[in-house]
C-alpha positions in Angstrom: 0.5 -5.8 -158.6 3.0 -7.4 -160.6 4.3 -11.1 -160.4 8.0 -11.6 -160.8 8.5 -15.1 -162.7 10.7 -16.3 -160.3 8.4 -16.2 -157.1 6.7 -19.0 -156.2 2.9 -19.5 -155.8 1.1 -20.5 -152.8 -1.6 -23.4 -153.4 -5.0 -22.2 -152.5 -4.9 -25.0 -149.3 -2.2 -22.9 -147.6 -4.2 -19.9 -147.4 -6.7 -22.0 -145.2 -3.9 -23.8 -142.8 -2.0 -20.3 -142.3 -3.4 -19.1 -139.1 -2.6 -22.5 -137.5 0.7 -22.7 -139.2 1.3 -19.1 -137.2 0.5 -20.0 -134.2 2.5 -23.3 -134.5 5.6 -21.0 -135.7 8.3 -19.9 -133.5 6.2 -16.9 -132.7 3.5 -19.1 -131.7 3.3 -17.8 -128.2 3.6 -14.4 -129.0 0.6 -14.4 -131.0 -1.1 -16.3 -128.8 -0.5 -13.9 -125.8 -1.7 -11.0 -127.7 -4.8 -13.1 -128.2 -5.0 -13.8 -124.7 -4.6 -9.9 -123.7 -7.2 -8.9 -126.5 -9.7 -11.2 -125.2 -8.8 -9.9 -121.2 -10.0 -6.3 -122.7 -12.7 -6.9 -124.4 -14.6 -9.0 -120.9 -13.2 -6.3 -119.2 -15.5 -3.3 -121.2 -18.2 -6.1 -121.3 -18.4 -6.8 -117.5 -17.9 -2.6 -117.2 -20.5 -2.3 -120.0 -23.1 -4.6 -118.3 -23.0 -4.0 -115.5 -23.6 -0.2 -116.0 -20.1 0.9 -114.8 -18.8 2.3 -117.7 -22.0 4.3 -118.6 -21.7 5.6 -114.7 -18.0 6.5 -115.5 -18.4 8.4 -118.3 -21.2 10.4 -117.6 -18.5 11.2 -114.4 -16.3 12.1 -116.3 -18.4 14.0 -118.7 -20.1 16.0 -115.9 -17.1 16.9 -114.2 -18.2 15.2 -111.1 -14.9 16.0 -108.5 -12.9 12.6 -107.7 -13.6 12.9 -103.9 -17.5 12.9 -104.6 -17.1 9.6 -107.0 -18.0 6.1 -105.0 -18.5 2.9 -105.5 -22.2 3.2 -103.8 -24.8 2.0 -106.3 -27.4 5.2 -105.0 -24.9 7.6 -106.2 -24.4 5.8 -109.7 -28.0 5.4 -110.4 -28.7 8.9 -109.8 -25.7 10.1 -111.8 -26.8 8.2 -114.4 
């Protein structure tokens, strides 16, 4: 990577203040949304993950198990999974 002469340099403070400096931008709330949306997905796959949901879905989906025969009972998940 070359430097041009005429570019400025960035003192070693700003690196450390950028990420607030971003969110305090005009596309503040942008980023903060996508934040917001990340964080709404990943409880989502925990609460699914924890509660044993996702491993019940997959192994569904896996098997082939017909959509008709799939319910929300807790006998038929634990012995499908």
């Amino acid at each position: 990577m070359r430097e041009t002469p005429d570019a400025p340099r960035l003192p070693v403070w700003r690196w450390f203040t950028a990420p607030f400096e971003v969110l305090a931008g005009e596309d503040g709330v942008t980023a903060i949304m996508i934040m917001v949306f990340l964080l709404l997905i990943g409880g989502t796959f925990l609460v699914l993950n924890e509660s044993g949901i996702l491993q019940c879905m997959l192994s569904a989906v896996i098997r082939g198990t017909p959509r008709a025969s799939m319910s929300c009972c807790a006998s038929w998940c634990s012995s499908a999974c």
